[in-house]
N, C-alpha and C positions, 0 to 999 in steps of 0.2 A: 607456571601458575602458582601465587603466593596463598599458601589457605592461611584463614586467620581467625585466630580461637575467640570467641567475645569473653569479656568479663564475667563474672556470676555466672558461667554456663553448668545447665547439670543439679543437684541435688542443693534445696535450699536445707536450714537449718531445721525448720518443721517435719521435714522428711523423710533427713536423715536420721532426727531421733526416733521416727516411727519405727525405723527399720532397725535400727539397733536395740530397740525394745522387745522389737519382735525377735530377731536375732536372739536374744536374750533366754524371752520365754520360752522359744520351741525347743530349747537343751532341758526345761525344766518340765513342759508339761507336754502329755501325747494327743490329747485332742487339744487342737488352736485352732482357734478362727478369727479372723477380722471381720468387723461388720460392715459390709463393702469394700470391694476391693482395695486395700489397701492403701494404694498411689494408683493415677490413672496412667498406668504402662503394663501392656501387656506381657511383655515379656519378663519383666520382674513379677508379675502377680503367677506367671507361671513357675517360675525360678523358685516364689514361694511355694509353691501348691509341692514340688516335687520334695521341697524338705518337711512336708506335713503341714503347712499353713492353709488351713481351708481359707474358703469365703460363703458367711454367710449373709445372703441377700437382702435379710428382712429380721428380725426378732424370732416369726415363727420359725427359722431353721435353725435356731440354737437350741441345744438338748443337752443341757447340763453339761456345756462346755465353758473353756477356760474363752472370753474375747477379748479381741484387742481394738478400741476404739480408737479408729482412724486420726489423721492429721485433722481433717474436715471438723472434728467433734459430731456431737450429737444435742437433740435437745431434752429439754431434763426428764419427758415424760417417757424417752425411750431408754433414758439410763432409769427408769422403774421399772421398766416393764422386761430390760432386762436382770434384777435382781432376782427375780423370780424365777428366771429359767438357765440362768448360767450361774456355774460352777465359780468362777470368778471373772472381774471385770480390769480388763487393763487399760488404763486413759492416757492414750498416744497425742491426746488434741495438741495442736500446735497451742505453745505457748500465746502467739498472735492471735489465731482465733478465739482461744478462752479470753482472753483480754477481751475482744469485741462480745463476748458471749455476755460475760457478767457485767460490762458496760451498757448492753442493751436489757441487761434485768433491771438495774440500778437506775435506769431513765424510766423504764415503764411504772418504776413504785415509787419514783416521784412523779407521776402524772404526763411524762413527755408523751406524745406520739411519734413513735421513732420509726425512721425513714430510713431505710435501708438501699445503700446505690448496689448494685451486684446483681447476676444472674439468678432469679425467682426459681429456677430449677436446680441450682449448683448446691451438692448437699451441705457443704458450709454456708449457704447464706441459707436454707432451709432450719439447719439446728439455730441459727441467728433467732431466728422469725420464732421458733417456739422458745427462747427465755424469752422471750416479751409477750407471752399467753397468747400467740397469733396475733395481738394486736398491730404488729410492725406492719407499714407499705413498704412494698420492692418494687423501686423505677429502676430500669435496667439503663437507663439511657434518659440525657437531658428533656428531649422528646416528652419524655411520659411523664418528668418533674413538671412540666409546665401546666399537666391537665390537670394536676390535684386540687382540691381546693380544702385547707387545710385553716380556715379562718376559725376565730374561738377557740383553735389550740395550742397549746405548748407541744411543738414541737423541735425533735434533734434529729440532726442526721448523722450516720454513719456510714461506716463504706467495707465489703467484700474484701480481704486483705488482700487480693488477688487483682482486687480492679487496676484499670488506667488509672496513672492519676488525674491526666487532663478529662477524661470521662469524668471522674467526681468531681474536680473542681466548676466543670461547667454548668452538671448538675446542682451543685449547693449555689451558683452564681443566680439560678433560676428560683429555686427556693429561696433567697432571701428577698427577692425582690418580692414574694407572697409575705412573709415573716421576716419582718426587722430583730424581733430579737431572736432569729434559730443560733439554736446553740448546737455545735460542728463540731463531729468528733474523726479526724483522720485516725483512723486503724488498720490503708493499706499498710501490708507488712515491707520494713525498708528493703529488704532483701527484695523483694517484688519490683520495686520501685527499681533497684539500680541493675536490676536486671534488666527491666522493660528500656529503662536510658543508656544502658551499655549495648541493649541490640539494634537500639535504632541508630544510634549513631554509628555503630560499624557498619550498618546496612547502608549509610550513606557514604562511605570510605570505599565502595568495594564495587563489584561490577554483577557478582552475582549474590544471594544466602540463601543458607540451607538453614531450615529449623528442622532441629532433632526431637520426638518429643509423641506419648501418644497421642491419637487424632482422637479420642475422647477427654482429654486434658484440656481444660478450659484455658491456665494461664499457657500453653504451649500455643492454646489458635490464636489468642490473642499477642503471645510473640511475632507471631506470622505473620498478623494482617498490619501489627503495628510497623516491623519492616515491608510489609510490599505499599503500606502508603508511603516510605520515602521515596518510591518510586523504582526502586531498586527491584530484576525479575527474583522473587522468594519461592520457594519450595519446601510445604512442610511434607516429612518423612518420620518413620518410625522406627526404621531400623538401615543399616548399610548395605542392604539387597534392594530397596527400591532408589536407589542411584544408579542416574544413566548418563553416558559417557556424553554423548550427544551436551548436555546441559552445556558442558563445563570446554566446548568447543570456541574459540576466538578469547575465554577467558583470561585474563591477566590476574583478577584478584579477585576470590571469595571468600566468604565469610561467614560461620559457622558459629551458631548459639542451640543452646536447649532448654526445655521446663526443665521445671521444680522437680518434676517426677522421673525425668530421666537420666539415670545409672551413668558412670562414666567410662563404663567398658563399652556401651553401647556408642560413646562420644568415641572414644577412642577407634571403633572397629569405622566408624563413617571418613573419621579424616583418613586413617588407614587405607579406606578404598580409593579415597578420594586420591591421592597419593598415588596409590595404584595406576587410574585412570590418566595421572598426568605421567608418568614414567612411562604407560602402554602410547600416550599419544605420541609421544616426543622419539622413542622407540619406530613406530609405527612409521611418523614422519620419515624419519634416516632410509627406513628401507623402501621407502615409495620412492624418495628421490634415485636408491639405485638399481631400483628398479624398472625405473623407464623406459630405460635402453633396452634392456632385454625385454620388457614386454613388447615395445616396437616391433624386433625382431620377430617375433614368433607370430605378431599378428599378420606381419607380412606372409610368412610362410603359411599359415594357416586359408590366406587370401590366396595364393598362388596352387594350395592343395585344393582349394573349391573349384575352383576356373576349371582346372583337369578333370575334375571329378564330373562334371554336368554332362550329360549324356547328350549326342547327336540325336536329328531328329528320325532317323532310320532306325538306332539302336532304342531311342523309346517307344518306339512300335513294335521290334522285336520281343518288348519285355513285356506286352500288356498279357494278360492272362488270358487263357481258354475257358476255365470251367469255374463255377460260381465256387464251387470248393476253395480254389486259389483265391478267386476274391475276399472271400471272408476271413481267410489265415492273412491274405494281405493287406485289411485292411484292420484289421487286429493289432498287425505289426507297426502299421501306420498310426496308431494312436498310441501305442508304445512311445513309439519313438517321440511322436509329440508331446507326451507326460512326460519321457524323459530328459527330452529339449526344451522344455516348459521354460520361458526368463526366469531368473533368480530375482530372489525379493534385494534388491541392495540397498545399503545406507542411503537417504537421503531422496528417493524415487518415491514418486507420490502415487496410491491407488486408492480405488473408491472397494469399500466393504460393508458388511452387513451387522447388525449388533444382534449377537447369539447370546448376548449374560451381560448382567446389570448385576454387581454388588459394591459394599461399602467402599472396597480400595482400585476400583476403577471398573472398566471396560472390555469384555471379549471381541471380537471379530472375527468372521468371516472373512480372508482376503485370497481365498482360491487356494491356499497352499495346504501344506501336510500338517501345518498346527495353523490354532487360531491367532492372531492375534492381539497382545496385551496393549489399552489405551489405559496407562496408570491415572487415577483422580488427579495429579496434580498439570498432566499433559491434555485433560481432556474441554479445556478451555481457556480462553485468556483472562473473563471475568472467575472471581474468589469461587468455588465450589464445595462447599459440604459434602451433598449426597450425587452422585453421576446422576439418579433418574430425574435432579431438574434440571439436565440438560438433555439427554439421550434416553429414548427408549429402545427394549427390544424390536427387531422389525425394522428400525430407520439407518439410512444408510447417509454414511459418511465416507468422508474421502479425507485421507491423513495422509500423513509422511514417515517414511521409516527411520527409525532412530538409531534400530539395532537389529541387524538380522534375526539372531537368535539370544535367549536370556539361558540360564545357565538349565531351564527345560525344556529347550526349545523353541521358545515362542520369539514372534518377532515383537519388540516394543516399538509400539505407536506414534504418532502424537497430532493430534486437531489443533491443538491449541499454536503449534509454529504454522502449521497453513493458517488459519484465523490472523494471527501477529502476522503476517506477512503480506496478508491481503491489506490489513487496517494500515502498516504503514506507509503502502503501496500509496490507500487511496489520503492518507493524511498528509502526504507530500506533498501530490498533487494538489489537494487544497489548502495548503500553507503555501505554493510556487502562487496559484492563481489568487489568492487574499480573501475567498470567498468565505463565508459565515456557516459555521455549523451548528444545529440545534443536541443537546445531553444532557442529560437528566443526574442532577446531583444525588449523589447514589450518602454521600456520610459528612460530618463536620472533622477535618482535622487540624493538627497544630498551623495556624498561620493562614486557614484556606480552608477551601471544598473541593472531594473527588468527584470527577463527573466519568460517566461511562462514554468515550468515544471509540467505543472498540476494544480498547485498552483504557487501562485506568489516567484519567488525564489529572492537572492542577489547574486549580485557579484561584490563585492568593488573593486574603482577603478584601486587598485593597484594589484590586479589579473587578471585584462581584457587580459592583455598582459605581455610579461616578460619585456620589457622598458616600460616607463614613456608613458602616453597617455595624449595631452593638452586637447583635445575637444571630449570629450564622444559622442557626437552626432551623431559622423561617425556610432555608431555600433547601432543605433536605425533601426529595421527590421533585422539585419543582423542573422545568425544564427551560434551560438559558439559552441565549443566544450569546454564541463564541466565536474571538479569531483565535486560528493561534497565531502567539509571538515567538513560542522558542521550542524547539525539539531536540530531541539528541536520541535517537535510533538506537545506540549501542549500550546507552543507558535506560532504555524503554522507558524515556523521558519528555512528557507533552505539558507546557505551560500554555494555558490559553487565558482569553480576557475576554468579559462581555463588558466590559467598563470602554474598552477602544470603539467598540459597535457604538455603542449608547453618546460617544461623545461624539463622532461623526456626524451622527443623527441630530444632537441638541445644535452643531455649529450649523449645520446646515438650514435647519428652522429656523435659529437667531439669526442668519442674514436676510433669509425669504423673508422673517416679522420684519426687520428695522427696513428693508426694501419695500414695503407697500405698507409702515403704521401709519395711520392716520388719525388729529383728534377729532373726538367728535362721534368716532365707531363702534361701536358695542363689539368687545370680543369674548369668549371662551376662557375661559379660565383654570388652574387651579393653588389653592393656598398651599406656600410653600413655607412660609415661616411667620410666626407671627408674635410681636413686640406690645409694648405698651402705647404706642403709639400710633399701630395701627400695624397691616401686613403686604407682606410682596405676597404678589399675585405671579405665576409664571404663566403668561400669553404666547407664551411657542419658542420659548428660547431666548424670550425676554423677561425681566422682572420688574412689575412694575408696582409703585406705591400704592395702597388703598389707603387714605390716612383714618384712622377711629372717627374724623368731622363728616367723613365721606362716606359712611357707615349706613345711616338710615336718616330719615329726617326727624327721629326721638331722638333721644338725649341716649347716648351707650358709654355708662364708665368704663369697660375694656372690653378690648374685640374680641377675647374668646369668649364673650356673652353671647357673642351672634356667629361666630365663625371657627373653624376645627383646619390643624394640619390635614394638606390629602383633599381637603373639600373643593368640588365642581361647582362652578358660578360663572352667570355673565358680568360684566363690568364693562363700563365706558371712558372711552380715553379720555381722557380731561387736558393732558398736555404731553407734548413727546419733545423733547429736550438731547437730538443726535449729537451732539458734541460732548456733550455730560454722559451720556448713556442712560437718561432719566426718564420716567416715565410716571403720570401720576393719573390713578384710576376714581373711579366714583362708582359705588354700588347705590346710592339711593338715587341718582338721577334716570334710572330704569323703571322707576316708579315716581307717582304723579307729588308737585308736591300739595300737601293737604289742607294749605293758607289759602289755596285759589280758589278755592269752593267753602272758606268757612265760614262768611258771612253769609250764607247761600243755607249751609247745614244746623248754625247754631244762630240765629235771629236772635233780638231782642228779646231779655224773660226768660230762653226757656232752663231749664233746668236737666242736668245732668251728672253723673257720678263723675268725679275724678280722685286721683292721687298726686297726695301731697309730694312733689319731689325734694324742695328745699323750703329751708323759712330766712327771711331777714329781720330785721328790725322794724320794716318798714310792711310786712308782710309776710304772705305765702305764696311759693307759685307753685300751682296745681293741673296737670297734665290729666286732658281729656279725651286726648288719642293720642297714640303717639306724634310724634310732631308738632302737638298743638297742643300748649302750655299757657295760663293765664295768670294772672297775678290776682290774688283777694287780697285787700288795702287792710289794714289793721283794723282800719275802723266796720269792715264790715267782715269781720272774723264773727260778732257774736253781737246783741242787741246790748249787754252791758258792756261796763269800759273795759278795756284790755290793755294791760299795762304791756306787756311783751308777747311777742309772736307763738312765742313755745309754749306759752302758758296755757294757751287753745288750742293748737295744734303740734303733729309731730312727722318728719320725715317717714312716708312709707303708709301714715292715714287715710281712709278712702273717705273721701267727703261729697255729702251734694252741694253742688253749687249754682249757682243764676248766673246766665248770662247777661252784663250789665252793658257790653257795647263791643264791635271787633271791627280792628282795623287792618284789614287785609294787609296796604302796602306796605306799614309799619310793623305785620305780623304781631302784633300785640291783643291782645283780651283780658278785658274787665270783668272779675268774677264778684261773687259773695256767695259768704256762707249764712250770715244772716239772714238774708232774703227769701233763707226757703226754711225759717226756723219760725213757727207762731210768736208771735210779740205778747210780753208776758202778760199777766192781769194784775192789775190792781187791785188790793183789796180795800173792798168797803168799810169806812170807818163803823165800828162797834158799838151800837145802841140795846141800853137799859131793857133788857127782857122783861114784859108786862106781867104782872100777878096775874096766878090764872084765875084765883076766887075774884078779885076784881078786878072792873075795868079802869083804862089809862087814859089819857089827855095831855098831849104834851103843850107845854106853857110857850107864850110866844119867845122868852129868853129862849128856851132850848132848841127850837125850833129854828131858831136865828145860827144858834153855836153851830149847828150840822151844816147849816148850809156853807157858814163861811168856811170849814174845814174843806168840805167837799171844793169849794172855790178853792184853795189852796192848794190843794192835789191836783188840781186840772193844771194849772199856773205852772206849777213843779214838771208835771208830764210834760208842758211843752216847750218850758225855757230847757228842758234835757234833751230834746229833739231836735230844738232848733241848732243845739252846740254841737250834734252828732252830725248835723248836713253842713254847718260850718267846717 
C-alpha cells in the first residue's frame, strides 16, 4: 500500500504565527489566555492548556489577564470591551483575515452593502460582520445569493478566506446577474486555496483518503466533503487512534491531507500508524498462508476427538441425575459451559445489536459480548454525517459488520456503513445489468455536475442533467431526477448516472408516434420552445413546428414576445406538415373566429366608435377598432379644415373616434372619418354698427343692401369650400 502526503497538509501560515506568538508570550507572561480556542484542534488547545495557556470563552472571563486574539480576529467592539478588562491584548489575527476585516470597514464607509460568502456562524466571518456595523449579509451558499434582493444598492462582495473557491465564484455568478456593477473582492486566503486543489486532486489519484484535522474545524470538513465528492471513499479523523485496519483492506493507494489547524506530529503519528497497519497486513498475510496446513490438521483431530467423545445411548441414561440438587449444580454447569463456548465476535461476521450511547465521535452497542461495541462516526453510514443522532437513536437496533475484534480497550469496532455500501452495490448492479431507471434527490452543485443520493453518493455531469444546455445547476439542488446509470466502478465507490439518456429516449419515441399520425388541419398541444423575431417553434410531442408572427392573432403583432413566453402551453393548428423537410407550420389565430365575417353585421353604416391610430401615410391613417379590424381615414376626412399632411392631425398610438363610412367584408377593407363625428364649425356673423342708446337708428337702403350682399358672399364661399371637399 503507497500512502501519499498531499501538498499544503498541516499548518497554514495564519496558524502558525498564532502559535508562535503565543509560544512567545507564555515565557513572558503567567496568566494567558486566548479568546477562544486558539485553533480548532483539540489536542493542541490541550497541549496549550498544559503549558499555562488558558481559554477564555467570552470577554466576561477575562480578569485582568494578558489575551491572545486568535487567527479568526475579532470585531472592533470586542477589542473595546476588552481594553477594559485585560492586562494586555495580543493580535494573533491572520494577516488574511485583517485584510478582509478592514476591506469590509472601508466599503461600509463608502456606502457599499457588503455581502459576505462564508459560514454566518464561523467566528472569522462573525468579526467580518461587525467592521461593517452589522450591516454585512452572509450567504453561506449560491442558494441563499439568489434570494436577496439588493436593488437601489451599492453593493461588494467578499468572501470567508476559508471558503471554496468554486462556492464564491458561483455565488458572486448569481449576484451579478441582480448587480451589473458589484464590485468583487476575492480574499479567500491563497494558501486555502491550494490546499483545497492539492486535496482534491490527490483524492482523485488514489483509491482511498484520510483527512486529518479537528471535527470542529470548518476548513478541515470542508477538505473532507471537497475530496469524498471526487468520489473517492474519505475519512475525516482527528487523531491516529481512530484508524482502523479494515479501511485500508484491498488498498493499493491512499492519500492523506490536513486543515490549517492541524500540528504535524499529529500528521506524522497517522501515516505512522498507517504504516503500521500495512507491515501488520502483509505480516499477517505470510503467516495465514502457513498456516493452513497445520490448521487443517488440528481441525481434523479435533473432528475425530468429538466422534469419540458422544456418549452411547445407554451410557446417557446412566448419567441422567437423581436428585433436583444434581440438577441445578448441572445445569449451572451447563450455562458455564455455554458462556464459555459462546462463538467468538470475528473480523468480518455480521450481527444485529442494540444502541446503548449516542455521542459526538460515534456509536455504543450492545452486541452480547463482554464490551460494548464501538460504531466510529465516520463507519456509521454511507451518506456525509455530522451528528450520529441524525441517523441512530438509543433503543434502535442495527445490524453491522466487525471490523476489529478488539481496539486497544477492548471493544469491538463496528461498522453499518460496509453493510449499507454492500447492500446499495448489490442492488445498483442489478439495475445497471437490467437498464432500468432510478428516481435521487440532488443532494449539492459541484465542479462539472450534481451529487445525487443513490445509496451512495452518485454523479451526474452537467451536461446529462437535461438534454439542452443548463446555465445554473442550482435549480435542481433537492429536486428529484429520473436516472440511468452509464458507468460504475465498485472499487472506486464510483456511480456516473444520466437523466439526459431517459429524457432522450422518451423525446425520440414521441417524435415518431407525432410524424406517424400528424395531420393538417388538427389542432394540437403545444409548448413554446424558442422564440425569434419572426415568429416561434412550437414542440407538438417531439416535433417542432413554425408558428410564424403572421400566424399570431388576426391584429397586427410587432414581435411574438408581445403575446407569447419561453415554456408557454398553447393549442395551435397544423396548417402544413412538410415529411421530407422535417417541416411543420402552425397557426394560433385560426382557433379563433376571424372578425371580417361579422363586420359589416357589427359596425353598419354611421356608427361611431373609438379606435387607435396604428400607422399614418401620406394619403391617410389607418385606425384599428378591434383587433383585426383596421380602417383607413382618407385625408380628406381627418378634420373639416384642409390638411396639408397626415401627422399634422394625427399621431401613431392616438385614440380617435371615428364614423363608419362603408365595410367590405370580402376585401376586409373599411372607410372611416374623423371628421364625421367632429361638429362643423360656425361662421361668424358679419359685424353691424352698434345703435346709440340715447337715440334711435334706421338703417338706409345703401346699407341695408351692403349686409345682405356680404352675407351672399359667405354663403357662396361656404359652399364652393364643400363642394371642393366632396370632389
Amino acid at each position: 500500500m503507497e500512502i501519499v502526503l498531499a501538498d499544503y497538509a498541516g499548518f497554514c501560515f495564519g496558524v502558525k504565527r498564532a502559535l508562535q506568538m503565543t509560544h512567545e508570550a507564555s515565557g513572558r507572561h503567567n496568566s494567558l489566555k486566548s479568546l477562544g480556542p486558539l485553533i480548532h484542534n483539540p489536542q493542541v488547545v490541550e497541549q496549550l492548556e498544559r503549558q499555562g495557556v488558558g481559554v477564555a470563552h467570552n470577554t466576561d472571563e477575562v480578569q485582568d489577564d494578558v489575551v491572545i486574539i486568535r487567527s479568526h480576529g475579532v470585531s472592533p467592539d470586542v477589542l473595546e470591551r476588552l481594553e477594559g478588562k485585560a492586562k494586555a491584548t495580543i493580535n494573533a489575527t491572520c494577516p488574511f483575515v485583517s485584510r478582509a476585516q478592514q476591506l469590509a470597514n472601508r466599503l461600509t464607509e463608502e456606502g457599499y452593502r457588503t455581502v459576505v460568502v462564508g459560514d454566518k456562524n464561523h467566528p472569522e466571518v462573525i468579526g467580518i460582520v461587525g467592521w461593517t456595523k452589522g450591516k454585512a449579509i452572509v450567504v453561506e451558499t449560491p442558494e441563499q445569493a439568489q434570494g436577496l434582493d439588493l436593488h437601489g444598492e451599492k453593493v461588494a462582495v467578499i468572501a470567508q478566506t476559508t471558503q471554496p473557491e468554486e462556492n464564491f465564484r458561483a455565488a458572486v455568478e448569481i449576484l451579478k446577474k441582480q448587480k451589473n456593477d458589484l464590485v468583487v473582492h476575492n480574499t479567500i486566503c491563497h494558501a486555502t486555496r491550494e490546499r483545497q486543489e492539492a486535496a482534491s486532486r490527490l483524492a482523485r489519484s488514489v483509491d482511498l483518503m484520510v483527512v486529518v484535522g479537528g471535527r470542529n474545524s470548518a476548513n478541515t470538513k470542508k477538505l473532507a466533503k471537497l475530496c469524498q465528492a471526487t468520489g473517492t471513499p474519505t475519512y475525516h479523523i482527528e487523531h491516529a487512534g481512530e484508524l482502523c485496519a479494515p479501511w485500508f483492506q484491498d488498498i493499493k493507494r491512499v492519500g492523506v491531507t490536513a486543515g490549517a489547524s492541524t500540528p504535524e506530529w499529529i500528521i506524522e503519528e497517522v501515516v505512522e500508524k498507517m504504516t503500521d497497519i500495512k507491515n501488520e497486513d502483509i505480516n499477517k498475510e505470510e503467516m495465514e498462508q502457513e498456516g493452513t496446513a497445520a490448521e487443517t490438521v488440528e481441525q481434523e483431530a479435533e473432528e475425530n476427538a468429538a466422534q469419540e467423545a458422544v456418549p452411547t445411548e445407554v451410557e446417557a441414561a446412566a448419567d441422567e441425575p437423581t436428585n433436583p440438587d444434581d440438577t441445578a449444580e448441572d445445569q449451572d454447569a451447563v450455562e458455564a459451559h455455554l458462556a464459555e463456548n459462546m462463538p467468538e465476535i470475528r473480523r468480518g461476521s455480521v450481527i444485529t445489536g442494540t444502541v446503548v450511547q449516542v455521542n459526538d465521535n460515534g456509536v455504543m452497542v450492545d452486541v452480547g459480548g463482554k464490551s460494548e461495541g464501538i460504531i466510529p462516526l465516520n463507519e456509521l453510514s454511507v451518506n456525509w454525517v455530522d451528528q450520529p443522532d441524525e441517523v441512530v437513536n438509543v433503543g434502535d437496533e442495527v445490524v453491522v459488520e466487525v471490523l476489529r475484534v478488539e481496539n486497544e480497550e477492548g471493544n469491538p469496532i463496528l461498522s453499518r456503513k460496509r453493510l449499507q455500501r454492500k447492500q446499495v452495490w448489490e442492488k445498483l448492479e442489478k439495475t445497471a445489468e437490467s437498464g432500468e431507471e432510478i428516481e435521487a434527490v440532488v443532494s449539492e452543485v459541484v465542479k462539472g455536475g450534481l451529487l445525487v443520493d443513490v445509496g451512495i453518493k452518485g454523479f451526474v455531469p452537467a451536461s446529462l442533467a437535461e438534454r439542452g444546455y443548463v446555465e445554473d445547476l442550482s435549480v435542481y439542488v433537492g429536486k428529484t431526477l429520473r436516472l440511468k446509470i452509464i458507468e460504475m466502478d465498485r472499487s472506486k465507490n464510483k456511480v456516473v448516472l444520466s437523466q439526459k439518456a431517459i429524457l432522450d429516449e422518451e423525446f425520440e419515441k414521441q417524435r415518431q408516434e407525432t410524424w406517424g399520425n400528424l395531420e393538417e388541419g388538427e389542432v394540437r398541444q403545444g409548448i413554446v420552445r424558442r422564440i425569434t423575431d419572426f415568429g416561434a417553434f412550437v414542440d407538438i410531442g417531439g416535433v417542432d413546428g413554425l408558428l410564424h408572427v403572421s400566424e399570431l392573432s388576426w391584429g397586427r403583432v410587432d414581435h411574438p414576445r408581445d403575446v407569447l413566453q419561453e415554456g408557454q402551453e398553447l393549442e395551435v393548428k397544423v396548417l402544413g406538415v412538410d415529411r421530407e423537410d422535417e417541416r411543420v407550420s402552425l397557426g394560433l389565430k385560426q382557433l379563433s373566429a376571424n372578425p371580417w365575417q361579422t363586420a359589416a353585421e357589427r359596425y353598419p353604416e354611421g356608427t361611431v366608435v373609438s379606435g387607435k391610430v396604428l400607422r399614418t401615410a401620406p394619403f391617410g391613417a389607418f385606425v384599428e377598432v378591434e383587433p383585426g379590424i383596421e380602417g383607413l381615414v382618407h385625408i380628406s376626412q381627418l378634420a373639416h379644415e384642409h390638411v396639408e399632411k397626415t401627422d399634422d392631425a394625427v399621431q401613431p398610438g392616438d385614440q380617435v373616434e371615428v364614423k363608419v363610412l362603408g365595410v367590405d367584408e370580402d376585401a376586409q377593407r373599411m372607410s372611416l372619418s374623423i371628421k364625421e363625428t367632429q361638429p362643423r364649425p360656425q361662421r361668424q356673423a358679419p359685424s353691424r354698427p352698434k345703435a346709440e342708446p340715447s337715440k334711435s337708428h334706421s338703417y338706409t337702403q345703401e346699407e341695408d343692401s351692403g349686409i345682405k350682399i356680404k352675407d351672399l358672399v359667405g354663403d357662396l364661399s361656404e359652399m364652393f369650400e364643400k363642394r371642393g371637399e366632396e370632389e
